[in-house]
C-alpha positions as CSV (number, residue, x, y, z in Angstrom):
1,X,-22.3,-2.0,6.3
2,X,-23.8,-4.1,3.3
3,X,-24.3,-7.5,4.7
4,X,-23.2,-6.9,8.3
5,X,-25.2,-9.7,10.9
6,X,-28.1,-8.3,12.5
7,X,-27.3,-7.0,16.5
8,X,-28.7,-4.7,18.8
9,X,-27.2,-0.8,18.6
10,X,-23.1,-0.7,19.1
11,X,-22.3,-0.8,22.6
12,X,-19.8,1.3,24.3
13,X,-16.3,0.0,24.4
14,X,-14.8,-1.3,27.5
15,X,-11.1,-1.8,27.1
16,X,-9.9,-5.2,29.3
17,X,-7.0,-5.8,27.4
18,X,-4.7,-3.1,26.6
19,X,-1.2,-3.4,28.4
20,X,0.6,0.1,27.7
21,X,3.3,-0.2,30.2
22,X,4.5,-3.0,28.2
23,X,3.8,-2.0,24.8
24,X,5.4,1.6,25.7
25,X,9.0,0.1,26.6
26,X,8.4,-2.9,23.9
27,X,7.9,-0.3,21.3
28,X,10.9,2.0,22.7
29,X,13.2,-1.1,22.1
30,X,12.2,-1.9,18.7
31,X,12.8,1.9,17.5
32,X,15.4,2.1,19.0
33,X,16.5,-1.5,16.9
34,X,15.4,0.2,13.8
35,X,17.3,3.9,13.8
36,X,20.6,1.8,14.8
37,X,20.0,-0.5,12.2
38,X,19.1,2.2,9.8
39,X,22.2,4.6,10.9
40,X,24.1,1.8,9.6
41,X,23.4,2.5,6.1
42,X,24.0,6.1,6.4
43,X,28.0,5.4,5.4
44,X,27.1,4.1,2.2
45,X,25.3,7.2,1.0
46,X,27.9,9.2,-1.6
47,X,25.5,10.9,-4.0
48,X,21.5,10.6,-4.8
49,X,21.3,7.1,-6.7
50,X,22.7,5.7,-2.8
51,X,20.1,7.7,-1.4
52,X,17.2,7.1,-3.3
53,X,17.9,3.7,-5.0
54,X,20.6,2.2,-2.4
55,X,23.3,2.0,-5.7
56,X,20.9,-0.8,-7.1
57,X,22.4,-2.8,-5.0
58,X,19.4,-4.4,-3.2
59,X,19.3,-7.7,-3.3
60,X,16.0,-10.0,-3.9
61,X,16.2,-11.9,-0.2
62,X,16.4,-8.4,1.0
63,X,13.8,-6.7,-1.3
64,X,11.4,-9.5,-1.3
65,X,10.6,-9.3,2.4
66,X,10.5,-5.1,1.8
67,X,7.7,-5.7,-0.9
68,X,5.9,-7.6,1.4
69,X,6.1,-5.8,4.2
70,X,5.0,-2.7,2.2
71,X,1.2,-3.5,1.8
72,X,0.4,-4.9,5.4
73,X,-0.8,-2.0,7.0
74,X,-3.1,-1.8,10.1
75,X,-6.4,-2.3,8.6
76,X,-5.2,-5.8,6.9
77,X,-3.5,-7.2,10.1
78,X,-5.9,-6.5,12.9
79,X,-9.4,-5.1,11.2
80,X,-9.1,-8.2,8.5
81,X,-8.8,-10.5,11.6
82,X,-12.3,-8.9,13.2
83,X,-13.8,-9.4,9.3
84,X,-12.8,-13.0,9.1
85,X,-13.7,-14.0,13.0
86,X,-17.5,-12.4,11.9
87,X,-17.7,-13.4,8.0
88,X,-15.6,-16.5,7.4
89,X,-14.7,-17.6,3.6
90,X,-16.0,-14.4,1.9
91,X,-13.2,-12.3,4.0
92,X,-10.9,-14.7,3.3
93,X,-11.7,-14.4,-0.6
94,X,-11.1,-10.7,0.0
95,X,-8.0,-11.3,1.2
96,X,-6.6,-13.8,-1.6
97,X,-7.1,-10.5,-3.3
98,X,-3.8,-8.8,-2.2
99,X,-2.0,-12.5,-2.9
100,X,-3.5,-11.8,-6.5
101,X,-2.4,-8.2,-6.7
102,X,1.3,-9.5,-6.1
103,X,0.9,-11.8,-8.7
104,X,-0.2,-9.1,-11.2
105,X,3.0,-7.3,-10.8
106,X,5.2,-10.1,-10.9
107,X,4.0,-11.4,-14.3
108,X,3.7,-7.7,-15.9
109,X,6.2,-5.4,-14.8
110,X,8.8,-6.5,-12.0
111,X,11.2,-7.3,-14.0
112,X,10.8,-4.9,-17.3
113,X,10.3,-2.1,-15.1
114,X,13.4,-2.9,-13.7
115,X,15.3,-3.4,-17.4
116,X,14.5,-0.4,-18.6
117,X,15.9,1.6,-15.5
118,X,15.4,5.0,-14.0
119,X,14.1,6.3,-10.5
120,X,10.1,6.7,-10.7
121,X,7.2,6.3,-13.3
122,X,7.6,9.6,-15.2
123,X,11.2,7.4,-16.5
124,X,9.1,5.1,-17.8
125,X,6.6,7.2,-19.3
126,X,9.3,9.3,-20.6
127,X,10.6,7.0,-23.3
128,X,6.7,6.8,-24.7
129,X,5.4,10.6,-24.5
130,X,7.0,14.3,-24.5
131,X,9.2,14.2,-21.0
132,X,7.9,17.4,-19.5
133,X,4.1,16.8,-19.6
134,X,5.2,13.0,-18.7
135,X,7.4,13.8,-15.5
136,X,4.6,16.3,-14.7
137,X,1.9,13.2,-14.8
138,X,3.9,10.9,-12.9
139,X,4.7,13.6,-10.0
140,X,0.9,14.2,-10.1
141,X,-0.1,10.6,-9.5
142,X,2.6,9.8,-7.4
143,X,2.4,12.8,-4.9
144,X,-1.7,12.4,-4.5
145,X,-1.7,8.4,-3.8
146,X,1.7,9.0,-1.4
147,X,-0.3,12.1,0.4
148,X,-3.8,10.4,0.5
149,X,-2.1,7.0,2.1
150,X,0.5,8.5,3.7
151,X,-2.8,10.9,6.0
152,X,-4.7,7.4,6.4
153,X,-1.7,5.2,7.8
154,X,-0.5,8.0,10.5
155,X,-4.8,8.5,11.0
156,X,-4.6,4.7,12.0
157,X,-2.6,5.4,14.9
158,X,-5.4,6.9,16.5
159,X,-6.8,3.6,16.6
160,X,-3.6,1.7,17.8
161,X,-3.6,4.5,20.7
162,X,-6.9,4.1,21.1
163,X,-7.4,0.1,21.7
164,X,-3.6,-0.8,22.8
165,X,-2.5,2.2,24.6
166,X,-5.9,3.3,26.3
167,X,-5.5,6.8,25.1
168,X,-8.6,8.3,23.8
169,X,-8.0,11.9,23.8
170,X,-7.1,14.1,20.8
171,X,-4.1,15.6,22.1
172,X,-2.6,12.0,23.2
173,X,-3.3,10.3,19.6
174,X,-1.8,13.3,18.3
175,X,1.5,12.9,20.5
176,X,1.6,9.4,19.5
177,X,1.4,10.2,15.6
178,X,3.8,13.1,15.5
179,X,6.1,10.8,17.7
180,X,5.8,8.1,15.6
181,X,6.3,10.1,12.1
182,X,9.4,12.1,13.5
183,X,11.0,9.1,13.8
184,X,10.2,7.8,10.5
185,X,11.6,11.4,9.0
186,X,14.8,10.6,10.7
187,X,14.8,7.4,9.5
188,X,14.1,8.2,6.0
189,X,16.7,11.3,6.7
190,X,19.6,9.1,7.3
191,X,19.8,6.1,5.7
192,X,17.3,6.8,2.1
193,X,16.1,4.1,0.4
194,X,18.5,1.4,1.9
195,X,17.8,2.6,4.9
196,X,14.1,2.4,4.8
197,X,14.2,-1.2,3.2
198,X,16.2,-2.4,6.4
199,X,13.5,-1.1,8.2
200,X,11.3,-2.7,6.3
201,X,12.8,-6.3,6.6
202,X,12.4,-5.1,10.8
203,X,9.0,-4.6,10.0
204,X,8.5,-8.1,7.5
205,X,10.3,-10.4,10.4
206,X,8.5,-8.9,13.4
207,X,4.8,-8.9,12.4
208,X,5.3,-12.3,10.5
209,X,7.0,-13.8,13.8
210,X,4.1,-12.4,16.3
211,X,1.5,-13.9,13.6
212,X,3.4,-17.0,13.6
213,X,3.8,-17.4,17.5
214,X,-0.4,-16.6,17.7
215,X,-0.8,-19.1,15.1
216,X,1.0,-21.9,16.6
217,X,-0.6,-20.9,19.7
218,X,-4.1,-21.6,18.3
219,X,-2.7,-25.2,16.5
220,X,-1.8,-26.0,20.7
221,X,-5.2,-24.9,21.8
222,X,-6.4,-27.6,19.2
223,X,-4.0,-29.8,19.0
224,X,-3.2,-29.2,15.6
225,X,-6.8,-30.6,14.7
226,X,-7.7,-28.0,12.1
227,X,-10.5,-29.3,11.6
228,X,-12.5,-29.1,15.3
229,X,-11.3,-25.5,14.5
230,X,-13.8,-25.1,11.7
231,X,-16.3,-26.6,13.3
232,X,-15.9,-25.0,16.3
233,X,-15.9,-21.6,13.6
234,X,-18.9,-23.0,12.0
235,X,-21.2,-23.3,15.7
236,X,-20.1,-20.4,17.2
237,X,-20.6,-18.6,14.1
238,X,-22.6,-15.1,15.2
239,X,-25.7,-15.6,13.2
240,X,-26.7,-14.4,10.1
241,X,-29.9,-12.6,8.2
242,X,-29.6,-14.9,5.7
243,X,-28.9,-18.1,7.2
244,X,-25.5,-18.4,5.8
245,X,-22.5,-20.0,7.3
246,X,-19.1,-19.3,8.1
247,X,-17.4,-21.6,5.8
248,X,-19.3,-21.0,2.8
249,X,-19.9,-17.9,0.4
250,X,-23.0,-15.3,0.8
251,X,-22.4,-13.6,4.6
252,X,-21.1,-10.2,2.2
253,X,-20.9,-11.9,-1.1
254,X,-24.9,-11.8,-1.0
255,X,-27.9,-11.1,-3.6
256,X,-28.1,-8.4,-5.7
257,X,-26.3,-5.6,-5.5
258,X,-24.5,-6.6,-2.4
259,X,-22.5,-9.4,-4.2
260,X,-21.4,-6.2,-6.8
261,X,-20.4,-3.6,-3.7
262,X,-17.9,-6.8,-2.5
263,X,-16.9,-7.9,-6.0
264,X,-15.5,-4.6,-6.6
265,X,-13.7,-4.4,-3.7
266,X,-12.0,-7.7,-4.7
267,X,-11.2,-6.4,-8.2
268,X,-9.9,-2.9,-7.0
269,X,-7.2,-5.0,-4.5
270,X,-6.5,-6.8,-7.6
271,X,-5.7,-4.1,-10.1
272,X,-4.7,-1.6,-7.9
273,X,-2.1,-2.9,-4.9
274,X,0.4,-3.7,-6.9
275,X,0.5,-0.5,-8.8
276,X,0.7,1.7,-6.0
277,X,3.8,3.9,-6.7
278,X,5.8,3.6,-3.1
279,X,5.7,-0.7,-4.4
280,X,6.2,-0.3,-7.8
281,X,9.1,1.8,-7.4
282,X,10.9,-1.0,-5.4
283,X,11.5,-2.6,-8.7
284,X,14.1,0.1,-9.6
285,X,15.9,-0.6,-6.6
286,X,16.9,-4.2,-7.3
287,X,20.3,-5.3,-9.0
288,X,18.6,-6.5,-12.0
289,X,15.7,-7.8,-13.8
290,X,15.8,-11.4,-12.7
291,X,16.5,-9.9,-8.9
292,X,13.1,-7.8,-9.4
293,X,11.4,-11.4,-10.7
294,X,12.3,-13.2,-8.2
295,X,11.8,-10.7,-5.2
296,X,7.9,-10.4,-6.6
297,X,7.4,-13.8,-6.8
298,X,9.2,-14.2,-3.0
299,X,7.1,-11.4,-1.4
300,X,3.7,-13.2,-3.1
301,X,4.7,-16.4,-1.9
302,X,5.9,-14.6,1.7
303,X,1.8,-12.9,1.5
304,X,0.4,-16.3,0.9
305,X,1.6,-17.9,3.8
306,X,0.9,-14.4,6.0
307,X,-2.7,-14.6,4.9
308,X,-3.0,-18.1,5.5
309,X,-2.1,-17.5,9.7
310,X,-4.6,-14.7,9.6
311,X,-7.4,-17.0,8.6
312,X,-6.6,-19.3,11.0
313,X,-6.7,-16.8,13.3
314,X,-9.3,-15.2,12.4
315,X,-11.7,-18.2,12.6
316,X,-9.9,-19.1,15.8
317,X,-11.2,-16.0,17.0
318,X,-14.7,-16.7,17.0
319,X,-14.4,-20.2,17.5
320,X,-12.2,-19.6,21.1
321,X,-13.8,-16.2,22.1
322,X,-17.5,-16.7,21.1
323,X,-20.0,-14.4,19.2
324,X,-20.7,-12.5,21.8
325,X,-16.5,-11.5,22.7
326,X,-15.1,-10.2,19.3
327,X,-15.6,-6.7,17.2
328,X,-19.7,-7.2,16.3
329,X,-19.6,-3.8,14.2
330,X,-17.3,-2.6,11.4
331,X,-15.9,-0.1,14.6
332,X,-15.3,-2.5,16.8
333,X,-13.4,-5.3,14.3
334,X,-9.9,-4.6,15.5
335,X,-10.5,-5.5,19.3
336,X,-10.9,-8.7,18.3
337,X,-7.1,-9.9,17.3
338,X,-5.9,-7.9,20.6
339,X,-8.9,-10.1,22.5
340,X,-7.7,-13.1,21.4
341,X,-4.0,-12.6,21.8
342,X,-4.9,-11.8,25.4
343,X,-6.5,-14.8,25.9
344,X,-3.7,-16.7,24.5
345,X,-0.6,-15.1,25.4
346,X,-1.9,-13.2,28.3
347,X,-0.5,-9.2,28.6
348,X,3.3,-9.7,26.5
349,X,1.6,-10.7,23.8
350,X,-0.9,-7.6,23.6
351,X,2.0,-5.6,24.5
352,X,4.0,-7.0,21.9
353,X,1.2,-6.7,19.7
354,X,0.6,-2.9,20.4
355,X,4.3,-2.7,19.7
356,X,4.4,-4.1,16.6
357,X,1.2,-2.2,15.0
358,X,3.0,0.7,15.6
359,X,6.2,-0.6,13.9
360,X,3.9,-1.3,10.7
361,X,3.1,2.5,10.4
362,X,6.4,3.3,10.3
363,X,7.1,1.2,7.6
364,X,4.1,2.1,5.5
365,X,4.8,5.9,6.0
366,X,8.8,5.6,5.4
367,X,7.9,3.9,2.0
368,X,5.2,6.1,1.2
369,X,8.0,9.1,2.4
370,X,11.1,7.4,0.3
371,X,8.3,7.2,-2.8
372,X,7.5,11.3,-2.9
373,X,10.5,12.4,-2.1
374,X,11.8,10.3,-5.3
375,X,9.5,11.5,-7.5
376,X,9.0,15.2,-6.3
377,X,12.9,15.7,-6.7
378,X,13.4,13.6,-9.7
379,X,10.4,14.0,-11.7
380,X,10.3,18.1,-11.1
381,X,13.6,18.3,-11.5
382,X,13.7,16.7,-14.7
383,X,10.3,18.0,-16.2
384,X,12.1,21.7,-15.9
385,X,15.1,20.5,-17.5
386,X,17.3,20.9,-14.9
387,X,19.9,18.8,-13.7
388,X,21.8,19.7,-10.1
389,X,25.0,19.1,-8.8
390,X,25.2,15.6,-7.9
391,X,26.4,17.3,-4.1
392,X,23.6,19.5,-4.5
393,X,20.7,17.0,-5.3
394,X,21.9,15.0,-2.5
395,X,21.3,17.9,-0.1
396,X,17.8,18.6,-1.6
397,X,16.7,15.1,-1.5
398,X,17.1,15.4,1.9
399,X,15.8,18.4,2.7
400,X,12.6,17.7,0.7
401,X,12.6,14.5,3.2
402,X,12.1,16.5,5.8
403,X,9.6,19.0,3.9
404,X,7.4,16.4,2.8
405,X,7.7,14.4,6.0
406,X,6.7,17.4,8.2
407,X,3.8,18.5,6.2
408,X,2.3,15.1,5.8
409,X,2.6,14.8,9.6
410,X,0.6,17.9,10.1
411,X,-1.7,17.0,7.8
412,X,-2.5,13.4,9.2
413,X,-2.7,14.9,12.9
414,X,-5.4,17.9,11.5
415,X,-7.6,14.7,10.2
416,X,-7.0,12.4,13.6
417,X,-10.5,12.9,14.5
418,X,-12.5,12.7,10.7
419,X,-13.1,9.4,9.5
420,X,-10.4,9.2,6.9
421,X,-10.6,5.5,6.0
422,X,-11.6,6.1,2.8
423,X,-8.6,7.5,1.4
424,X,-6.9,3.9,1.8
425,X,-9.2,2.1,-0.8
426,X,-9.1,5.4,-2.7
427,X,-5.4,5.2,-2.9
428,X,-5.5,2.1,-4.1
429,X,-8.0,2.9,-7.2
430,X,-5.8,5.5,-8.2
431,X,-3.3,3.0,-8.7
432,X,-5.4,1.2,-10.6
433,X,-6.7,3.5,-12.5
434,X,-4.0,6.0,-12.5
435,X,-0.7,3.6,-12.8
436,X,-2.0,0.2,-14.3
437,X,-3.1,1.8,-17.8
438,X,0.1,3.9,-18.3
439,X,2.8,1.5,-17.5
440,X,0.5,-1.5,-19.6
441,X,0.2,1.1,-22.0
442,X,4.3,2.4,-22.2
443,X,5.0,-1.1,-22.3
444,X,3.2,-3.3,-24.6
445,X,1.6,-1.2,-26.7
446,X,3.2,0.0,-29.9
447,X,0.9,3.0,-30.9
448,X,0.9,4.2,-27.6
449,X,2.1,8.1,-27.4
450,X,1.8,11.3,-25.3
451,X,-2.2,11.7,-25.4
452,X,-2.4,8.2,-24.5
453,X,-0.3,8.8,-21.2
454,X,-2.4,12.2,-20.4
455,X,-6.2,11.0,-21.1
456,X,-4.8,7.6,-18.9
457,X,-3.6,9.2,-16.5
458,X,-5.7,12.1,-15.7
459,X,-8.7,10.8,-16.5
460,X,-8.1,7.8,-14.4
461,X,-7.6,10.6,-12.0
462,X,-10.5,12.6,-12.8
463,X,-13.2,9.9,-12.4
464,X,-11.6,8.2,-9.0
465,X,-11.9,11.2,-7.4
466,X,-15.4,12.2,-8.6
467,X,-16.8,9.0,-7.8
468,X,-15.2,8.8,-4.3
469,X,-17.0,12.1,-3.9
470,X,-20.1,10.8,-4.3
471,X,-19.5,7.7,-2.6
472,X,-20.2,6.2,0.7
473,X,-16.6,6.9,2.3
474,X,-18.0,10.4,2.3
475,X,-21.4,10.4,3.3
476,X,-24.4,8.8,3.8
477,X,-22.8,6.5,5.9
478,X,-22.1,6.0,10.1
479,X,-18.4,5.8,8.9
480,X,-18.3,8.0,6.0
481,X,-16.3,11.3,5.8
482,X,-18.9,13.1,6.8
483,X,-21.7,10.7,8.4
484,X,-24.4,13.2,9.0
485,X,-24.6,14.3,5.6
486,X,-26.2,12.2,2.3
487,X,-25.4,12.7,-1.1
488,X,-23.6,9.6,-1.8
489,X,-24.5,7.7,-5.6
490,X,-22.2,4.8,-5.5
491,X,-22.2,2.0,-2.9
492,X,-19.7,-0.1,-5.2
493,X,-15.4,0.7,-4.8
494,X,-14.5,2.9,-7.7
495,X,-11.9,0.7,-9.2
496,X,-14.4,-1.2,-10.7
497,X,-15.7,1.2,-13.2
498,X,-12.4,4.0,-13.1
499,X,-10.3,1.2,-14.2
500,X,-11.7,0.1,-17.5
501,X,-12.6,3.9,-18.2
502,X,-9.1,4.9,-17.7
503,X,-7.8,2.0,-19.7
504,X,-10.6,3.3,-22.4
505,X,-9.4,6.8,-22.3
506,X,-5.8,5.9,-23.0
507,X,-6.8,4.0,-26.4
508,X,-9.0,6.9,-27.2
509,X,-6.3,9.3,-26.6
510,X,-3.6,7.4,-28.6
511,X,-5.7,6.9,-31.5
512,X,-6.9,10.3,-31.9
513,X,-3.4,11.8,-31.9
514,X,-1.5,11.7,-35.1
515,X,1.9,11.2,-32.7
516,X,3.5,7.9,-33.3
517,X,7.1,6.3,-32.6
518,X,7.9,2.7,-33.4
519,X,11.7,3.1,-32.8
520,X,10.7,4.4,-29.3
521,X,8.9,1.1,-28.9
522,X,11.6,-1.2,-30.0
523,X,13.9,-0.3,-28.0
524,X,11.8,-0.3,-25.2
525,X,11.3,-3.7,-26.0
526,X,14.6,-4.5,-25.7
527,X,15.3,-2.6,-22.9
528,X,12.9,-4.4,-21.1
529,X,14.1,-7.5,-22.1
530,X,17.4,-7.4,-21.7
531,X,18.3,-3.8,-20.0
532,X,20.4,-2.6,-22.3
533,X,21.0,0.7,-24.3
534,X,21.5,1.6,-28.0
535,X,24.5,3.7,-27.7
536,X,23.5,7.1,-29.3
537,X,19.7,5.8,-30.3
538,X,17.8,8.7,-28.2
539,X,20.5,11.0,-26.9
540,X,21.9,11.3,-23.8
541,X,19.4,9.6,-20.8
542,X,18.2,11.6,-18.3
543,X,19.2,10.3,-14.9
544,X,22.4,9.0,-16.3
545,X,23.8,6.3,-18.0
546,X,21.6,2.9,-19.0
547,X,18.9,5.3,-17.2
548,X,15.2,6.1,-19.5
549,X,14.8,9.7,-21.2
550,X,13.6,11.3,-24.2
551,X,14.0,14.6,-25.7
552,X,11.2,15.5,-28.2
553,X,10.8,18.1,-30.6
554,X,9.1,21.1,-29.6
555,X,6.2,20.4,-32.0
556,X,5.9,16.9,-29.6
557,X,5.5,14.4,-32.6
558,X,7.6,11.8,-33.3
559,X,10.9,12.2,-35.7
């Protein structure tokens, strides 16, 4: 990896902490917490707005800790705390990044998106562009980013079976990760979107209490002296090609093209986290607009302070294990948080630990479950012009949970072995490149119209994927897709060029079509503003009353 210290060749793994007949039980108990806790919500589910929106009823305590919860997956818990224990302040700039990303949705769309009403994005593009070629776009986008994140998060539990359970074979990770998504299929199953935001707020209070307790553990070692801690980071720090030190910049922002590889990965965080359609879609979920504001400002605020314990320990790492005791090589970086908290807290915390890691898949894949299921029903449904039964829908929502669910399990086992970390920073370009434009677009922008939404949104598509083709996720590199293999062109994340082209090929799109509606855009001004509806302005809404929809003319322009 670009900027990675100099060491001799990776040594084999030897395993000294792991503490599986503590982690197994510990993790028993706390599913067995969540499907009680998530049965509970099953009695409130009448029709398909209960199960895929909870009624609207969430509230903003409730959702803010959901939102949260929703990006902290394995790789930003434990691999972030390896990155920071080896590279100091520039991994801690990365991770100000997802603080940022929070940020970004708060002040754009939170609580617009949330005004104007509806169950996924093709709503929303719906009230700017023809409704069937919209709904089609936003099942598109949706469906690839939930399938693509979905495969990654179960492929990470290879990992957690790996370091905290001490299972290394193919068959045992693959146990583990059908386990693990059955559960969460039954989860999603029975209690829908309520249901899986309970769990959620399991998820939020668990991994936010075992980074508390580590981090309070480290302020005892040091008797709340934060700053022997940094200098004990700064001297133990493993050395560096170019002389660099922990607590200042240049050990991966470097020279040259190095400083652009990390730059972009900063930027791509930035535009693309909070547009990730499992997390934007919490926004519909909320009672109102003001809820939606204030749970995105709550969960940023709830990420700071998150972030903040993983620096500290992070830098405690090095500082209490030594250079030559924590995750050397991009591999190796998550034994170092299960290292530490061994030498801290002794075997319940690892156990604990193991427990909870396994808890943060199953939020991330319930969310990513609740998202396609939303959009594959809704969006589908709607783009064919159909509208079910209310008792009907309700009974294919659920079936498609368990469709969708099923199929991305198989799917995620089948890649256990591959190196499949790419599709997680993929994922997240696509909802940069793929989301941000359309929604900045459908919102703000008055001459914005159907060609807009499809040059956005599929060319946004179109060059992330290309570019992730030829780029070092899938070859020419020891952890690429396919390491032995080397036709890679782009060392940089994709977000940093797919981004601005997609936002370029919406404006190009829009102005080259002669299809224009102002009314459309005043009232979705003031449906974004305020939330309500001019009675009779575009017909009757699909989804329902106060919910988005348009009906176009065949020809597609404006009336």
């Amino acid at each position: 990896m670009t900027g990675a210290p100099a060491a001799p060749p990776m040594p084999p793994l030897v395993n000294t902490w792991a503490e599986p007949g503590i982690t197994v039980p510990v993790a028993v108990a706390i599913a067995i917490l969540v499907i009680v806790v998530v049965y509970s919500a099953r009695s409130g589910i009448r029709d398909s707005d209960d199960f895929l929106l909870a009624g609207r009823g969430i509230g903003s305590k409730s959702n803010s800790l959901a939102l949260a919860a929703g990006p902290i997956i394995y790789s930003n818990i434990v691999i972030i705390t390896g990155h920071v224990a080896l590279n100091g302040f520039d991994a801690v700039f990365l991770l100000t990044s997802f603080t940022v990303s929070m940020l970004l949705g708060l002040l754009l769309f939170a609580s617009p998106v949330r005004n104007l009403g509806g169950h996924t994005l093709g709503d929303l593009f719906a009230l700017r562009a023809r409704e069937r070629p919209a709904r089609i776009a936003s099942a598109v986008v949706t469906l690839l980013v939930c399938a693509m994140f979905a495969t990654y998060t179960l492929g990470s539990i290879s990992l957690i079976s790996s370091r905290m359970l001490e299972i290394d074979s193919r068959t045992g990770q693959a146990l583990v990760a059908g386990t693990v998504g059955l559960i969460v299929v039954l989860c999603v199953f029975m209690g829908g979107m309520l249901g899986v935001t309970r769990m959620l707020v399991v998820k939020a209070v668990l991994v936010l209490a075992v980074v508390a307790v580590l981090t309070l553990l480290v302020l005892a070692e040091y008797k709340l002296n934060l700053l022997d801690l940094l200098r004990d980071a700064e001297t133990n720090a493993v050395p560096h090609p170019s002389g660099h030190g922990m607590l200042g910049p240049g050990r991966v922002f470097g020279e040259g093209s190095d400083r652009w590889v990390h730059v972009s990965k900063v930027f791509s965080i930035v535009v693309g986290v909070a547009a990730m359609p499992f997390l934007f879609m919490r926004n519909f979920a909320v009672t109102d607009g003001r809820a939606a504001r204030r749970s995105a400002g709550w969960a940023a605020i709830i990420i700071v302070g998150f972030f903040a314990c993983v620096t500290v320990i992070g830098l405690s790492a090095v500082s209490i294990l030594g250079p030559k005791n924590i995750g050397l090589f991009p591999p190796q970086r998550d034994i170092t948080l299960p290292k530490l908290a061994d030498e801290l807290g002794g075997q319940w915390m690892v156990g604990g630990l193991g427990a909870v890691a396994l808890l943060v898949v199953a939020g991330v894949f319930a969310a990513l479950l609740m998202s396609a299921v939303t959009s594959f029903t809704k969006d589908i449904n709607a783009g064919r012009g159909r509208r079910p039964d209310p008792a009907a829908e309700l009974k294919a929502i659920r079936r498609n949970v368990l469709i969708l669910g099923c199929v991305a399990i198989v799917v995620a086992i089948a890649f256990l072995p591959e190196q499949t970390r790419i599709l997680s920073p993929t994922s997240i370009d696509l909802g940069g490149a793929a989301v941000l434009p359309a929604v900045v677009y459908a919102i703000f922008w008055r001459r914005f119209n159907t060609a807009g939404l499809m040059w956005s949104v599929y060319g946004g598509i179109a060059v992330t994927m290309v570019m992730m083709i030829f780029s070092n996720g899938v070859s020419g590199d020891p952890g690429a897709l396919f390491p032995d293999a080397d036709f890679k062109i782009f060392d940089i994340e994709v977000g940093l060029v797919s981004v601005p082209v997609a936002f370029l090929l919406g404006y190009l799109g829009t102005i080259t079509s002669r299809e224009r509606d102002d009314a459309a855009f005043a009232e979705i001004q003031v449906r974004a503003l305020t939330g309500a509806v001019a009675p009779g302005r575009r017909g009757e809404p699909v989804g329902g009353p106060g919910e988005p929809g348009r009906r176009r003319a065949a020809s597609g322009e404006a009336p």
